[in-house]
C-alpha positions as CSV (number, residue, x, y, z in Angstrom):
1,X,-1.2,6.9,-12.8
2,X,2.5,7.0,-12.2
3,X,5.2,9.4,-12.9
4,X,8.9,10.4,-11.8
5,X,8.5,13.7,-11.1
6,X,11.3,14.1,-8.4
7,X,14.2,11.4,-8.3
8,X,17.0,12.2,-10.8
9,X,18.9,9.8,-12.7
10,X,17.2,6.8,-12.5
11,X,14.0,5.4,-14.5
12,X,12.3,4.7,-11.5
13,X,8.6,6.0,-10.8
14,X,8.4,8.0,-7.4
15,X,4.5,8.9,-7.2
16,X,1.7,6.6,-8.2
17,X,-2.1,7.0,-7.8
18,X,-4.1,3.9,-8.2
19,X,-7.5,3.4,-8.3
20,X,-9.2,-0.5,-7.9
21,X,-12.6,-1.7,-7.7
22,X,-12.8,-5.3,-7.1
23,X,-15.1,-7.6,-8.6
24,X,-17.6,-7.8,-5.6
25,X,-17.8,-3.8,-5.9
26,X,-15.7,-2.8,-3.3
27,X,-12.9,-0.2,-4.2
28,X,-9.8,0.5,-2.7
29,X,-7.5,3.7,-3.5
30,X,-3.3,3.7,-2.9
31,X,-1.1,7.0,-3.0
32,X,2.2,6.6,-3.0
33,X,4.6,9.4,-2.7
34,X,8.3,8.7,-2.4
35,X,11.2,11.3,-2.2
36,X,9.2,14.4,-1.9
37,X,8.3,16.4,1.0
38,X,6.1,14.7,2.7
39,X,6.9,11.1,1.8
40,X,3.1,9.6,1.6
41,X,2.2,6.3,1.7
42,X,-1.5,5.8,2.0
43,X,-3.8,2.9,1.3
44,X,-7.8,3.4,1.1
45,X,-10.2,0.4,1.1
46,X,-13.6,1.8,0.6
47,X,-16.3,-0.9,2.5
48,X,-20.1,-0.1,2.2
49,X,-20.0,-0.4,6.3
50,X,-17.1,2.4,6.3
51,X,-13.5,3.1,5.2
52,X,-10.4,1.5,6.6
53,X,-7.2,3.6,6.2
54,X,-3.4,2.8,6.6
55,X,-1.3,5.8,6.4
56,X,2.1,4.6,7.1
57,X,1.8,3.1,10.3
58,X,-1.3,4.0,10.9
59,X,-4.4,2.4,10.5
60,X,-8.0,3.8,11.0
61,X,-11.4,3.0,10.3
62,X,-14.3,5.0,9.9
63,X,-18.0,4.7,9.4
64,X,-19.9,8.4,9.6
65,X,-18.6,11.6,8.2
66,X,-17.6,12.9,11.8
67,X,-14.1,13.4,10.1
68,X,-12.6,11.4,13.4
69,X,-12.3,8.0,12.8
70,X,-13.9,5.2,15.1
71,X,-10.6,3.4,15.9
72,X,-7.0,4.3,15.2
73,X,-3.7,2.2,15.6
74,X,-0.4,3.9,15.6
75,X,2.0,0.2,15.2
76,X,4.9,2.4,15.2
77,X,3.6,4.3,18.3
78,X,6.6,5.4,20.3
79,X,9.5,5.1,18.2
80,X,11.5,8.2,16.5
81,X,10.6,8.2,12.5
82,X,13.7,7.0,11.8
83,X,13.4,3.8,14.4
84,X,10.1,3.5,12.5
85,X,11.3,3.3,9.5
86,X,13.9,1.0,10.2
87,X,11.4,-0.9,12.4
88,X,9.6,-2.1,9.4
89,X,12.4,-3.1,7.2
90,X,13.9,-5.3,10.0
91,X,10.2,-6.9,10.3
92,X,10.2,-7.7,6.6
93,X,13.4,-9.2,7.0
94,X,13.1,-11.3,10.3
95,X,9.9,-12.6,9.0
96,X,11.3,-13.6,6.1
97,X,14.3,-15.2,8.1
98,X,11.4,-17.3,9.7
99,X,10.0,-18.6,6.3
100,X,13.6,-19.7,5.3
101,X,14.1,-21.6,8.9
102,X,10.3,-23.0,8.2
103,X,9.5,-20.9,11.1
104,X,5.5,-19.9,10.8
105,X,5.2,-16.5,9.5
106,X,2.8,-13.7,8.2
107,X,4.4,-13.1,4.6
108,X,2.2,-12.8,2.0
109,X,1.9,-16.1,-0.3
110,X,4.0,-16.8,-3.3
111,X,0.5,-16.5,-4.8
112,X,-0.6,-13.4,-3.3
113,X,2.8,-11.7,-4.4
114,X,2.0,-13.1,-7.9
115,X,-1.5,-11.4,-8.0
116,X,0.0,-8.3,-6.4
117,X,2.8,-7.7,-9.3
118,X,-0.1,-8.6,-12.0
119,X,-2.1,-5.5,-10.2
120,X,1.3,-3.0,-10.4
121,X,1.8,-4.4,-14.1
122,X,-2.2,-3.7,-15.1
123,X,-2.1,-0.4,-13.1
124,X,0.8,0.9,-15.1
125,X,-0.4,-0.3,-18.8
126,X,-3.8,1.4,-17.6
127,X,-2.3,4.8,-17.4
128,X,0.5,4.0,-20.6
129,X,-2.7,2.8,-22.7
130,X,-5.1,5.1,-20.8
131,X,-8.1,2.5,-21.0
132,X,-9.5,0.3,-18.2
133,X,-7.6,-3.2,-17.7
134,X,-9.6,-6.1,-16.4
135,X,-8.0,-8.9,-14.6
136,X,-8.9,-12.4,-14.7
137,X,-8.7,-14.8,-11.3
């Protein structure tokens, strides 16, 4: 589910809520909330030995119902939010700096960025057709 319910003048989506449950039966669930107050970006993978969480730069993991999970990582831990934000994009951009000096890096695959953009593509015709979409390996 996607919509543009806050950026004007543009034909870009803002929000999206998808839903995924992945052929071995695990199930993963990603908000995204861009230019409204607060900006959200959360990604939930749902494991049958607990939940692992990344919201922002956080990432937790939980396996009771305590409501505190079991381990929590803060990678932006110490800067201001708007060193953090620019933190990440000069990650992104050093590591891909390294790939083009056939430096070892940890970008995702040409592959895995294929199979990523077929997931955005069958998420969005899910919620324009409003039926289920299937993907095939």
């Amino acid at each position: 589910m996607y919509d543009r319910l806050v950026l004007q003048g543009t034909e870009t989506e803002d929000t999206c809520l998808v839903n995924i449950q992945f052929e071995s039966g695990a199930m993963a669930n990603v908000t995204i909330n861009q230019f409204q107050k607060p900006n959200i970006s959360e990604f939930t993978f749902i494991g049958t030995e607990g939940n692992l969480r990344l919201e922002h730069s956080v990432l937790s993991f939980a396996d009771d119902d305590s409501g505190h999970p079991k381990d929590r990582h803060d990678y932006m831990d110490g800067l201001v939010p708007m060193e953090a934000h620019q933190a990440r994009f000069a990650l992104q951009a050093n590591a891909m700096l390294d790939a083009l000096e056939g430096k070892p890096c940890h970008l995702a695959t040409l592959q895995d960025a294929r199979q990523n953009l077929k997931i955005a593509i069958a998420a969005k015709k899910s919620w324009q057709d409003r039926t289920i979409v299937s993907l095939e390996h």
